[in-house]
PASEBA-1860 file (N, C-alpha, C; in nm, 3 decimals):
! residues 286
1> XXXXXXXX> -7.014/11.999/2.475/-6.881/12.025/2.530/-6.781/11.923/2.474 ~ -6.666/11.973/2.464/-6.563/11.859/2.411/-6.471/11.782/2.517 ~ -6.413/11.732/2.467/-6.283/11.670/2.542/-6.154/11.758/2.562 ~ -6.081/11.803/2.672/-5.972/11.942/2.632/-5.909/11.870/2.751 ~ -5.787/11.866/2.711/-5.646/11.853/2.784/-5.609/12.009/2.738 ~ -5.543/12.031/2.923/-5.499/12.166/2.978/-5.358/12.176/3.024 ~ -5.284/12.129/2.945/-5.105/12.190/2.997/-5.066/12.031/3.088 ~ -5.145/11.912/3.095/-5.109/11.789/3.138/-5.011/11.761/3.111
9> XXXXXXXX> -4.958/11.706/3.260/-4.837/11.610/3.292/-4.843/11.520/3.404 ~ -4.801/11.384/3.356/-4.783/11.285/3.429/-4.687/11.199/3.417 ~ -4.600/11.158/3.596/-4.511/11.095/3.561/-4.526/11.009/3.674 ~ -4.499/10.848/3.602/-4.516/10.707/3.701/-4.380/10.718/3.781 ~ -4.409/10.707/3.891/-4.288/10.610/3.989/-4.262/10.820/4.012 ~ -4.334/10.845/4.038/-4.282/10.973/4.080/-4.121/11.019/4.193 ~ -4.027/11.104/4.202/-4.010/11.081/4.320/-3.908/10.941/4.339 ~ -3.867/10.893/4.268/-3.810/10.755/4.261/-3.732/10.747/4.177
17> XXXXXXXX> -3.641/10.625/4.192/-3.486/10.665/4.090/-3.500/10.587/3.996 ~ -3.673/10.538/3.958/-3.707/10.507/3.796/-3.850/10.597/3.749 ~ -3.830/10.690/3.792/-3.965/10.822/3.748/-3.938/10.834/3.613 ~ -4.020/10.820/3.513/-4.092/10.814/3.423/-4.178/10.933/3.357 ~ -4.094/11.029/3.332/-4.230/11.145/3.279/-4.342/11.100/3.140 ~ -4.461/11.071/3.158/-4.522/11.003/2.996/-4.582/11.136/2.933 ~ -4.614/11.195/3.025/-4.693/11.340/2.937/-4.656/11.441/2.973 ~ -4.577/11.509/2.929/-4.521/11.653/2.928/-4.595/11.772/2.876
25> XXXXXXXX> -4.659/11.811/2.910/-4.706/11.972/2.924/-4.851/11.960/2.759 ~ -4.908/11.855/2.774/-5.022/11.793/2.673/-5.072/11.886/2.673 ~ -5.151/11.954/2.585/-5.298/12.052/2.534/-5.310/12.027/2.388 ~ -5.466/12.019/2.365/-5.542/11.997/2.281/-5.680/11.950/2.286 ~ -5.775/11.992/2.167/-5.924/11.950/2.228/-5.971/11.851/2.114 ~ -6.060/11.794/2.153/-6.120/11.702/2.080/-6.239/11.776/2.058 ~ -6.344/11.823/1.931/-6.484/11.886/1.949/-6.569/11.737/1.923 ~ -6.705/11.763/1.922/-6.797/11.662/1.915/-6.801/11.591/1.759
33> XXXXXXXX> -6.807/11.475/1.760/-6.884/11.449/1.617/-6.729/11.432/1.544 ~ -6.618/11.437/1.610/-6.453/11.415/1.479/-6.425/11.277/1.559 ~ -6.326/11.239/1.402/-6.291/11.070/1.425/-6.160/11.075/1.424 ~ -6.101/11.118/1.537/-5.903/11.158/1.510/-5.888/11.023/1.560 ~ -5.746/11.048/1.501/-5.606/10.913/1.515/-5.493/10.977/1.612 ~ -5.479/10.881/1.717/-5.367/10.939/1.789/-5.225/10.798/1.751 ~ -5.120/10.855/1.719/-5.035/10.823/1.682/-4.894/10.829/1.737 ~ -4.820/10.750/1.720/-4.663/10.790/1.760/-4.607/10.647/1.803
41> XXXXXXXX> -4.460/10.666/1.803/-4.408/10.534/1.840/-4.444/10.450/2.008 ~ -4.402/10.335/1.991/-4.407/10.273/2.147/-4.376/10.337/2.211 ~ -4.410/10.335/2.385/-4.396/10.442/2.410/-4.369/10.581/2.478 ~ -4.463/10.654/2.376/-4.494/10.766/2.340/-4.552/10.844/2.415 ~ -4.664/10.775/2.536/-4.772/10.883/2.611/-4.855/10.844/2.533 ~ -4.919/10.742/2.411/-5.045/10.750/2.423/-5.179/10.682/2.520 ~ -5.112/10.574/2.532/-5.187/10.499/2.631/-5.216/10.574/2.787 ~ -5.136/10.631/2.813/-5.083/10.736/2.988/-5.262/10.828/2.919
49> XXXXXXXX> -5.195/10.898/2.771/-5.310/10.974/2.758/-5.456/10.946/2.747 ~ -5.501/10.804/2.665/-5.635/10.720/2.721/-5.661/10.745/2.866 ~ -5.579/10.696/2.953/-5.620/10.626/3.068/-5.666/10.785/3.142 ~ -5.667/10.875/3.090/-5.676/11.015/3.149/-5.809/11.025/3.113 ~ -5.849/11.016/2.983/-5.973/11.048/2.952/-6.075/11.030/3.067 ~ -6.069/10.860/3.041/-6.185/10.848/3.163/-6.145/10.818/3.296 ~ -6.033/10.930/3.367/-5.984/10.906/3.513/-5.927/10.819/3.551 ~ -5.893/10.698/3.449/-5.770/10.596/3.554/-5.671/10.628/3.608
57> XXXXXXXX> -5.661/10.767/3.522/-5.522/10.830/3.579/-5.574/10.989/3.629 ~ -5.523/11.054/3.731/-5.517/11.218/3.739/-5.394/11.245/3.658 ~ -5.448/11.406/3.628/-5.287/11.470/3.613/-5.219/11.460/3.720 ~ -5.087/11.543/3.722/-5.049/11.534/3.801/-4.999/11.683/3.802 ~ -5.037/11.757/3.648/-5.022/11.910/3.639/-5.137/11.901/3.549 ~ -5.189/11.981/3.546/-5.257/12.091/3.445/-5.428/12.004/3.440 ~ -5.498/12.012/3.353/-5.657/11.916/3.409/-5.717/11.874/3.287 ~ -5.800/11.810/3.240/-5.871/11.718/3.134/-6.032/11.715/3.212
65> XXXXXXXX> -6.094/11.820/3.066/-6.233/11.822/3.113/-6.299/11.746/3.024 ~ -6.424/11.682/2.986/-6.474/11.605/2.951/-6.628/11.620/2.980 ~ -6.677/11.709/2.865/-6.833/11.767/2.929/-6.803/11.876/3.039 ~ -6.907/11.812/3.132/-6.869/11.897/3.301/-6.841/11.827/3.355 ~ -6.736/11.682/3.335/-6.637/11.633/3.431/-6.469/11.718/3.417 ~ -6.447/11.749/3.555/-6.317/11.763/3.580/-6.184/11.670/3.583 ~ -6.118/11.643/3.541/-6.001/11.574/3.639/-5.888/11.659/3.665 ~ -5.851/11.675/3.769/-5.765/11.790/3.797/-5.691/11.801/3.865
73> XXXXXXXX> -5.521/11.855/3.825/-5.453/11.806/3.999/-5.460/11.916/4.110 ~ -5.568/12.034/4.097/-5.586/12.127/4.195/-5.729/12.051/4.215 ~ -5.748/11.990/4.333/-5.802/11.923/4.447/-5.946/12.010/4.401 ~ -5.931/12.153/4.415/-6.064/12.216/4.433/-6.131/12.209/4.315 ~ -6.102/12.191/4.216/-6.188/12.195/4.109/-6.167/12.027/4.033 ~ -6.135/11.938/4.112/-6.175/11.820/4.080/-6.325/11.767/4.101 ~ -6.398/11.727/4.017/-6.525/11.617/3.982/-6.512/11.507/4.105 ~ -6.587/11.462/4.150/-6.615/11.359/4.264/-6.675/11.279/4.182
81> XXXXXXXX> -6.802/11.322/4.114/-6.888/11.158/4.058/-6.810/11.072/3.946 ~ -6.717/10.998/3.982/-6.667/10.919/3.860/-6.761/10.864/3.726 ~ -6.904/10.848/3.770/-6.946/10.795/3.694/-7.058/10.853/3.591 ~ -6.993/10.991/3.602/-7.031/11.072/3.515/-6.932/11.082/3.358 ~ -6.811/11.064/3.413/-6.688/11.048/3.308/-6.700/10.879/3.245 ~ -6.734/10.793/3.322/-6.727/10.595/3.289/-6.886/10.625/3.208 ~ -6.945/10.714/3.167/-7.090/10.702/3.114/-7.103/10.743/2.979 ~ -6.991/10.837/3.025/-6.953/10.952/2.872/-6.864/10.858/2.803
89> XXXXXXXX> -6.720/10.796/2.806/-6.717/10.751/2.748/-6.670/10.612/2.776 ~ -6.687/10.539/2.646/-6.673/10.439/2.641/-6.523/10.349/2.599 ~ -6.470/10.271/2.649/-6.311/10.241/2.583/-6.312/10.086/2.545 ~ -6.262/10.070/2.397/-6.260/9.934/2.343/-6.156/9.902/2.314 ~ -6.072/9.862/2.465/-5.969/9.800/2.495/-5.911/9.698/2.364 ~ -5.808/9.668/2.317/-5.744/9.574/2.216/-5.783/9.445/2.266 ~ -5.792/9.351/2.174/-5.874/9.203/2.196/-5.971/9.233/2.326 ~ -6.060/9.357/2.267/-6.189/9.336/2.371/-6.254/9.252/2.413
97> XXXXXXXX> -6.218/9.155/2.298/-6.380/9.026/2.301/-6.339/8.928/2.426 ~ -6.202/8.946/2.471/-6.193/8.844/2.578/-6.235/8.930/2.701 ~ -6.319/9.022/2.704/-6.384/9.083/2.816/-6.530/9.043/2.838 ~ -6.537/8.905/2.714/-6.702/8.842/2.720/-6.704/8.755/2.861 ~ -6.816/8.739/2.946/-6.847/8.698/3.005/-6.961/8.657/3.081 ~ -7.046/8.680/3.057/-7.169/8.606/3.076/-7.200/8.477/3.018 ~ -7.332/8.406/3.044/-7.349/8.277/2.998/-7.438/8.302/2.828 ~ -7.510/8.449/2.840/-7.559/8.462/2.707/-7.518/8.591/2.617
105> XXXXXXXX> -7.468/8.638/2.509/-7.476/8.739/2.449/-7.554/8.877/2.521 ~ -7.681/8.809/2.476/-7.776/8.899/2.552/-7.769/9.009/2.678 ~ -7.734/8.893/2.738/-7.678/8.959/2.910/-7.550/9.011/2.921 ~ -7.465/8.932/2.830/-7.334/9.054/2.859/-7.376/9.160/2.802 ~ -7.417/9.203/2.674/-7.435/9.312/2.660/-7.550/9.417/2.744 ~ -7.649/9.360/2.790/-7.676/9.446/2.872/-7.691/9.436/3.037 ~ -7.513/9.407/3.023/-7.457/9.429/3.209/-7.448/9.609/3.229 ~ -7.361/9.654/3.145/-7.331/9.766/3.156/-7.460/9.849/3.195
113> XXXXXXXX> -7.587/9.871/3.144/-7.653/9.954/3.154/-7.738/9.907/3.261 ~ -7.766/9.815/3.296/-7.803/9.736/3.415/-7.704/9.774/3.551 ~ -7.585/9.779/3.475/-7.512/9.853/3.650/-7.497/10.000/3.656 ~ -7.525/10.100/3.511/-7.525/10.204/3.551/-7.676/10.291/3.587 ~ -7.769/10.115/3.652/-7.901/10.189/3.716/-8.033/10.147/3.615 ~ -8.035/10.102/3.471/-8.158/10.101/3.400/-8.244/9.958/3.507 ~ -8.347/9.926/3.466/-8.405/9.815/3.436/-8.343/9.685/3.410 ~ -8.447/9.589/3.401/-8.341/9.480/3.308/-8.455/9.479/3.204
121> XXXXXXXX> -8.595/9.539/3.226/-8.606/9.595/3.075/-8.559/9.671/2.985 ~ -8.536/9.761/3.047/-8.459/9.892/2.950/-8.314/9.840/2.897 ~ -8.267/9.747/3.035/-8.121/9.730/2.986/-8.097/9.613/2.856 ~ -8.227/9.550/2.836/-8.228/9.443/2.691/-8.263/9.525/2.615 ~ -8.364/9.644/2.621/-8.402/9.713/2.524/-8.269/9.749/2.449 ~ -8.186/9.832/2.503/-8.111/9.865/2.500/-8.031/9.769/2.439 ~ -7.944/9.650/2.523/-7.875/9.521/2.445/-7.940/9.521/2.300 ~ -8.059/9.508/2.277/-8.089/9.445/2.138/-8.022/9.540/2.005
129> XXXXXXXX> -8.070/9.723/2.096/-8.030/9.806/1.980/-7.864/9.822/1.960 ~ -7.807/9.783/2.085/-7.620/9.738/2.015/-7.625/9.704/1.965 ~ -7.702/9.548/2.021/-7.630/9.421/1.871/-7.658/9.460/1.757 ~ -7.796/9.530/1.713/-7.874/9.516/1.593/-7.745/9.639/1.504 ~ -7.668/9.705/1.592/-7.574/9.835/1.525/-7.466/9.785/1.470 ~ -7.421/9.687/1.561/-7.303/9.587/1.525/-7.330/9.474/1.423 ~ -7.487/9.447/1.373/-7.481/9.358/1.253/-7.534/9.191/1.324 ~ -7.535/9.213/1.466/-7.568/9.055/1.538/-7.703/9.078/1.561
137> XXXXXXXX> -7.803/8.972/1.484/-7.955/8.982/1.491/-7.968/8.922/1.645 ~ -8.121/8.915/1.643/-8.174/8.823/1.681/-8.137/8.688/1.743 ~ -8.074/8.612/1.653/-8.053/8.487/1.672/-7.910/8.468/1.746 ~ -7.806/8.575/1.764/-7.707/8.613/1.811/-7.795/8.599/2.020 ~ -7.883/8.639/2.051/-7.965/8.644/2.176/-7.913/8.578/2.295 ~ -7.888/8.404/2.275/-7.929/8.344/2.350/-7.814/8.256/2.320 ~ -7.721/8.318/2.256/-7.612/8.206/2.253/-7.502/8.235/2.321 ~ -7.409/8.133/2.350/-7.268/8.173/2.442/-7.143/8.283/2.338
145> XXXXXXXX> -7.140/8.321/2.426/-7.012/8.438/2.369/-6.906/8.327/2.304 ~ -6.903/8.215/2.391/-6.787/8.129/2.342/-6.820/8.033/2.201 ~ -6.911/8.054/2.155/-6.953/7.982/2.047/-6.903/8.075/1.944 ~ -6.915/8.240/1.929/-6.844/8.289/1.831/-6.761/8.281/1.751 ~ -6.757/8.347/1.621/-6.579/8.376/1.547/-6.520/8.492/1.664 ~ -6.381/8.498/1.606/-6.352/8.584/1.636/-6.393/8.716/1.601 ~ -6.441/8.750/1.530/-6.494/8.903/1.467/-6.623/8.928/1.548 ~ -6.714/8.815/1.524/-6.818/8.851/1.592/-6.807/8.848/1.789
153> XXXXXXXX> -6.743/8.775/1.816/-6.723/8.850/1.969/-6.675/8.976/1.964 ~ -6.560/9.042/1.906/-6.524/9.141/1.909/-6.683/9.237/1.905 ~ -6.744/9.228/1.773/-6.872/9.262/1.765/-6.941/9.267/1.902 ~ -6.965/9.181/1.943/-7.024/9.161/2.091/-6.984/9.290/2.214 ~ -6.870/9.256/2.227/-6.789/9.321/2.297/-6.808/9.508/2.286 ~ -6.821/9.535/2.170/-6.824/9.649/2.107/-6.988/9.728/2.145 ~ -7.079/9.573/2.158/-7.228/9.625/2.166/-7.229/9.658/2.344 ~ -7.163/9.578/2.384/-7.139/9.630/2.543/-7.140/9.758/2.602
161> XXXXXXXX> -7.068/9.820/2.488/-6.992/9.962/2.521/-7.103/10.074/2.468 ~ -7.146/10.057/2.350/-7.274/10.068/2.313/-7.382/10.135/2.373 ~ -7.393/9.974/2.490/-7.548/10.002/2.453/-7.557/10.086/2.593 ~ -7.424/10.123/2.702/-7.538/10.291/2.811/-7.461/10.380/2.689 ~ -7.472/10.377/2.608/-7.493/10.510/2.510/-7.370/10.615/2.476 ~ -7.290/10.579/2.534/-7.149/10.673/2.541/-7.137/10.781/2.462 ~ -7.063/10.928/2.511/-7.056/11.017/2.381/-6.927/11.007/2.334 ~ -6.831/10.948/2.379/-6.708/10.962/2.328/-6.659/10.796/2.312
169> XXXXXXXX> -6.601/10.740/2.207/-6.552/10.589/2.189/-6.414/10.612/2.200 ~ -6.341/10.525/2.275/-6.182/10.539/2.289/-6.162/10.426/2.189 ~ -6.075/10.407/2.111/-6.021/10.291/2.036/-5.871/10.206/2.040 ~ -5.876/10.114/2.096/-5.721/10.077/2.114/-5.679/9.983/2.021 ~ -5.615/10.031/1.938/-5.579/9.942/1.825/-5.705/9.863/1.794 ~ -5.817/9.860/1.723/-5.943/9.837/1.722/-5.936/9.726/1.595 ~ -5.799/9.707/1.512/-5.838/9.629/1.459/-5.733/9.538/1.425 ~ -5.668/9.514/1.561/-5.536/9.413/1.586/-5.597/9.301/1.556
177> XXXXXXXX> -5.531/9.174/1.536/-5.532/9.058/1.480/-5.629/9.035/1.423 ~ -5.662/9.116/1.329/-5.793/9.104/1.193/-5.696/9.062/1.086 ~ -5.819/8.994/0.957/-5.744/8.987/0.831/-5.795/9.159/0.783 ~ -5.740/9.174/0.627/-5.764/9.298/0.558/-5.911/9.349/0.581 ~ -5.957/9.248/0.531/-6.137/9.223/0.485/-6.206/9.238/0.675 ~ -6.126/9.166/0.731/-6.201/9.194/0.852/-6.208/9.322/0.944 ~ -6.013/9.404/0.874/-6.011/9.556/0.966/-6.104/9.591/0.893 ~ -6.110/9.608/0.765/-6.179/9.720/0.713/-6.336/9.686/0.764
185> XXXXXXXX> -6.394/9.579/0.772/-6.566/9.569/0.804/-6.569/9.662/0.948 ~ -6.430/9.641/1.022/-6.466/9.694/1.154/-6.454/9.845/1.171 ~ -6.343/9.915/1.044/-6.338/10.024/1.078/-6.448/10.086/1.005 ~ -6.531/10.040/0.924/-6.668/10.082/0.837/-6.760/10.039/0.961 ~ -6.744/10.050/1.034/-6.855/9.984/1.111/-6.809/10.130/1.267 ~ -6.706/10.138/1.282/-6.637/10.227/1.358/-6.730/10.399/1.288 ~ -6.714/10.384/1.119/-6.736/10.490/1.095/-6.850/10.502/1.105 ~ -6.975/10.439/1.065/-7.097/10.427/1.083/-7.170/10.474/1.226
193> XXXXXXXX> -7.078/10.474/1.314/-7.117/10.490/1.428/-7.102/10.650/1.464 ~ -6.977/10.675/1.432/-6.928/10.815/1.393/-7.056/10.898/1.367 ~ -7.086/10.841/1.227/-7.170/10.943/1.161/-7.267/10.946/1.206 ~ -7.327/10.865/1.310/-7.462/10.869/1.380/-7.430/10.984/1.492 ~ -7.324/11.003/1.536/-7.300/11.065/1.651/-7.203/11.113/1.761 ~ -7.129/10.983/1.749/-7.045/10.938/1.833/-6.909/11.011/1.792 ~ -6.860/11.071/1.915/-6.722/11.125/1.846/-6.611/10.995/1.918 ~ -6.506/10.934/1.790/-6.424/10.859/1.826/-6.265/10.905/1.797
201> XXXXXXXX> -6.195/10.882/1.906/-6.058/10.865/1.930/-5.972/10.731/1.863 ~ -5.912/10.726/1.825/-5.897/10.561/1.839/-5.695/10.557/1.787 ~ -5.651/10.470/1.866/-5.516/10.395/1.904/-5.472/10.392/1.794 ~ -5.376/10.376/1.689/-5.276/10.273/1.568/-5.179/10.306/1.562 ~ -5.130/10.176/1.482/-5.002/10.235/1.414/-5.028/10.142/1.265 ~ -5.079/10.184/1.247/-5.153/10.161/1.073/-5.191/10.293/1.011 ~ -5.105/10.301/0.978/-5.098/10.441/0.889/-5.215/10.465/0.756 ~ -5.239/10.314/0.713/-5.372/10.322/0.586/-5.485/10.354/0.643
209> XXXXXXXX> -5.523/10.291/0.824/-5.642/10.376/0.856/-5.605/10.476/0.946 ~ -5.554/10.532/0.949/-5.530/10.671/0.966/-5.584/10.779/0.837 ~ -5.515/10.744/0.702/-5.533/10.810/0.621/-5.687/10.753/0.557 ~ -5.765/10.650/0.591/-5.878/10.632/0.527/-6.037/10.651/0.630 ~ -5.984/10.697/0.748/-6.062/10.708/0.830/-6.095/10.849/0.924 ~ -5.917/10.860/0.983/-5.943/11.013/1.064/-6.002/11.094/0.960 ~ -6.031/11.233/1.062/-6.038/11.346/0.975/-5.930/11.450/1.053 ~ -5.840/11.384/1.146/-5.740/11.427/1.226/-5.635/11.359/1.262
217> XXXXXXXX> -5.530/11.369/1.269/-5.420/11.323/1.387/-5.332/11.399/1.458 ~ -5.322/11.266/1.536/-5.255/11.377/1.664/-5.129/11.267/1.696 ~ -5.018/11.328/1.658/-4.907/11.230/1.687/-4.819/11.298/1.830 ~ -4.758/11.193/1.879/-4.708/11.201/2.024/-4.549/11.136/2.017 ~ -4.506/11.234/2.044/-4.359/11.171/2.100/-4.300/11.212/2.204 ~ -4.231/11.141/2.277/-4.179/11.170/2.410/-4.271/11.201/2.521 ~ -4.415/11.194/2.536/-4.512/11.267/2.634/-4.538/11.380/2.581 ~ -4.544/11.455/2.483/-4.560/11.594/2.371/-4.620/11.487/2.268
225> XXXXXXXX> -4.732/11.609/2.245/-4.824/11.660/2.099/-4.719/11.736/2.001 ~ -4.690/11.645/1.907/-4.592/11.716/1.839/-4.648/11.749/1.698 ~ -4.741/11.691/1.685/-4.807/11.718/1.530/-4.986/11.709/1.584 ~ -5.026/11.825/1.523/-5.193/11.789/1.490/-5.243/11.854/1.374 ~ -5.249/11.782/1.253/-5.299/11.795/1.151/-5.443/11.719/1.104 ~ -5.471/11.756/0.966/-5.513/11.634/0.923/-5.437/11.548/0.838 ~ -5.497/11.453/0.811/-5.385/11.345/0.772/-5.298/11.368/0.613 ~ -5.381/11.416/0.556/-5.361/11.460/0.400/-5.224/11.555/0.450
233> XXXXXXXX> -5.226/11.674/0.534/-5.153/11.740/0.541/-4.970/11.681/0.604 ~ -5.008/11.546/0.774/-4.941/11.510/0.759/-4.855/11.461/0.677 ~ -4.910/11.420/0.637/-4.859/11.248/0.544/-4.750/11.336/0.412 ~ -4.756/11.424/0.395/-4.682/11.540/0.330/-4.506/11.557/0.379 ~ -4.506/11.509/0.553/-4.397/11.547/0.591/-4.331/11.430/0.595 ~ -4.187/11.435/0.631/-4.113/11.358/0.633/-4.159/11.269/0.810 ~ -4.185/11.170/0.837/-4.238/11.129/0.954/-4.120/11.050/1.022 ~ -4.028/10.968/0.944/-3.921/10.958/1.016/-3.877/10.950/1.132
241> XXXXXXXX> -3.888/11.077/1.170/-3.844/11.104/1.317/-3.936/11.042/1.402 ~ -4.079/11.054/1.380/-4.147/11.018/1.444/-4.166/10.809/1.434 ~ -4.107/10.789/1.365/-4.088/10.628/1.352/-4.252/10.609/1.275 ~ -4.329/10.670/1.192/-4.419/10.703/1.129/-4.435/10.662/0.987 ~ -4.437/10.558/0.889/-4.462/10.555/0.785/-4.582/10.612/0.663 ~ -4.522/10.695/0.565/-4.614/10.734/0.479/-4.710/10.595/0.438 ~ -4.823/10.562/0.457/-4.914/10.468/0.357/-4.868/10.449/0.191 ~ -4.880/10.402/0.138/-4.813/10.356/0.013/-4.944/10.412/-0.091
249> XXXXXXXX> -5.027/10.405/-0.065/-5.112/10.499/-0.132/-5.124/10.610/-0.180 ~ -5.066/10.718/-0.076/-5.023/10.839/-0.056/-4.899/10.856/-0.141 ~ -4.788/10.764/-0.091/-4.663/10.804/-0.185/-4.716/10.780/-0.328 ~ -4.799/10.692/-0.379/-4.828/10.668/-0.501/-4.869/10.790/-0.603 ~ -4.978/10.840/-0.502/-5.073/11.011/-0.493/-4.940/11.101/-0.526 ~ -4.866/11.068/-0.475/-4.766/11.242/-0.451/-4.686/11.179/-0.516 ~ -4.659/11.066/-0.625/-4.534/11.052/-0.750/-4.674/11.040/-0.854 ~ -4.772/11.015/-0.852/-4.864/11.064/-0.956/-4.851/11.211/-0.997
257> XXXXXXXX> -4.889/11.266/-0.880/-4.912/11.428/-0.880/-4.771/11.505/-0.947 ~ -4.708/11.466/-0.918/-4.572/11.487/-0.944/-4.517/11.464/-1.128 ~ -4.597/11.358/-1.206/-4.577/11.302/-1.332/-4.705/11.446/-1.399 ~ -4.783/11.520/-1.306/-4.850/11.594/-1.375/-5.050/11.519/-1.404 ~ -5.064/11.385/-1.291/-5.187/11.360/-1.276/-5.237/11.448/-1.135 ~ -5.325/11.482/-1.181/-5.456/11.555/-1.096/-5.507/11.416/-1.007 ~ -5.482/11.418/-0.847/-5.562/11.328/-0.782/-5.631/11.364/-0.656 ~ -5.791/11.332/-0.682/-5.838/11.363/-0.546/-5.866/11.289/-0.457
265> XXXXXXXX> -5.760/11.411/-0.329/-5.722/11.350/-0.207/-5.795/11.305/-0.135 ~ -5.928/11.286/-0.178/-6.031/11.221/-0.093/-6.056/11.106/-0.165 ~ -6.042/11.045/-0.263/-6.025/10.898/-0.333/-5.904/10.814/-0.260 ~ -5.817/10.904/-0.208/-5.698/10.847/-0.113/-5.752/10.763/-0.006 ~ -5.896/10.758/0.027/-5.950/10.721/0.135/-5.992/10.587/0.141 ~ -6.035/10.523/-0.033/-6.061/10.417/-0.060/-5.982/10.334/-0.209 ~ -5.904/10.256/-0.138/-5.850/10.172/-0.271/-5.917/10.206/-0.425 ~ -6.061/10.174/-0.420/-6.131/10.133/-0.550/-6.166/10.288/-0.623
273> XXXXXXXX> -6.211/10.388/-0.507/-6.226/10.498/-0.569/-6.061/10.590/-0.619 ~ -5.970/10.516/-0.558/-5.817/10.594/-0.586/-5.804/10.508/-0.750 ~ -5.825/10.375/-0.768/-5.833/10.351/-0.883/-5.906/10.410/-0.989 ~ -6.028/10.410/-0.976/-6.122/10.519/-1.076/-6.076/10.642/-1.056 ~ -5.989/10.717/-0.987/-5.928/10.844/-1.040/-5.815/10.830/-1.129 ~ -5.741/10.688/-1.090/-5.686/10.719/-1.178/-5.699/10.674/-1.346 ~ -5.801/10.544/-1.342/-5.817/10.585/-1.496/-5.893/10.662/-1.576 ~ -5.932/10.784/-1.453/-6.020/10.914/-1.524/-5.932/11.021/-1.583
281> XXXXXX> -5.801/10.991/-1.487/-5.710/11.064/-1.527/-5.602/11.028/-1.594 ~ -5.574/10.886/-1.664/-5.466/10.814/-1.709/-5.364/10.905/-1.804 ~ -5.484/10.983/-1.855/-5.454/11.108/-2.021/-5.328/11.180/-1.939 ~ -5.337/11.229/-1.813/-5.222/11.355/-1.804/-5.108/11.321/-1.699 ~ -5.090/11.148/-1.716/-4.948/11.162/-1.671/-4.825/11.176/-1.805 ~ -4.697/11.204/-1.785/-4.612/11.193/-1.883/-4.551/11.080/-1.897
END
């Protein structure tokens, strides 16, 4: 089953002479196994729209199913077990890693599955196979969260979410205050996870991983879905309005294409392979 927003709307301070509409009349589905980008200026309704996924918020019109969880603002066909929706998925809040807290690695990562009922065998079993996904051996075990880099708590943090197994990953800006070298390890590490299974959502306003990662976006303005493409197709339009920048890659692609070079739009995805197209193709610009 997927993720489907149904005609959603929600507005803070309802009723009050600072009411706030964030989501105006939302529909769209997420299927299993896709890695979309939700997008749009400050805001926008995207965050209103996270916090829906996994119930922090009800609608307040129309409903967001999630598997066979409901959330719904007709009472009768609302879901009661919350923790059927907090199981499914998982959300990796921006500077997650300051959500470390235990005295060992180990144990923070397997709090979560320890409170949604395992063992505290199952729930290390479990801890070990996060860390080992996220790249932290062994020797990562028994040490304080506070001894980390910054990357590797984030890492940490990430195995948390992990390890009760989630089918859906929320992403909130997932790779704020990284260097280059460090977004990209995390969003290769984002994708890796993908391809095992996991269908991910995830936050930006970095338009290069948008175009090197989704295989969707979904841009938002005003509380409206105003664009859902894929990104190749976006990135075509004038975004402007949407306070949206083309990636510089892309414009490069579409004044290549334009001189009469052939480029494939799937080399757009990685610096080094957009280079080897183009000196495969150097012969047919003018």
């Amino acid at each position: 089953m997927p993720i489907e927003f149904s005609h959603v709307s929600f507005t803070y301070n309802p009723k009050s002479k600072i009411a706030k509409k964030a989501l105006d009349d939302v529909s769209f589905k997420i299927e299993e196994g896709e890695f979309v980008a939700l997008i749009g200026r400050t805001g926008c309704g995207k965050s209103t729209l996270v916090q829906h996924i996994n119930a922090l918020l009800e609608p307040e019109k129309g409903e967001v199913i999630v598997d066979e969880f409901i959330s719904s603002s007709d009472k009768k066909r609302r879901s009661k077990k919350l923790h059927q929706v907090r199981k499914s998925v998982g959300v990796v809040f921006q500077f997650s890693e300051s959500q470390l807290f235990e005295e060992t690695i180990e144990k923070d990562v397997a709090f979560a599955p320890k409170n949604f009922g395992d063992s505290q065998e199952e729930a290390f079993r479990k801890a070990h196979e996060a860390l080992a996904k996220v790249g932290l051996g062994e020797e990562f075990y028994k040490r304080s969260p506070f001894e980390l880099s910054g990357g590797e708590k984030r890492r940490a943090a990430i195995a948390g979410i992990l390890a009760y197994g989630p089918k859906y990953l929320i992403l909130d800006e997932p790779t704020a205050g990284l260097d280059p070298s460090g977004a990209k390890a995390m969003m290769d590490l984002f994708r890796s996870i993908n391809e095992s299974g996991t269908t991910i959502l995830f936050v930006t306003h970095d338009m290069n991983l948008v175009l090197g990662y989704a295989n969707r976006a979904i841009v938002m303005d005003k509380g409206k879905v105003v664009r859902d493409s894929s990104p190749f197709d976006l990135f075509k339009e004038n975004l402007g309005d949407f306070s949206l920048e083309t990636p510089p890659i892309f414009a490069l692609a579409k004044t290549l294409n334009e001189k009469g070079m052939k480029i494939d739009k799937e080399s757009l995805k990685d610096v080094s392979l957009f280079a080897d197209n183009i000196l495969k193709n150097k012969g047919g610009a003018k």
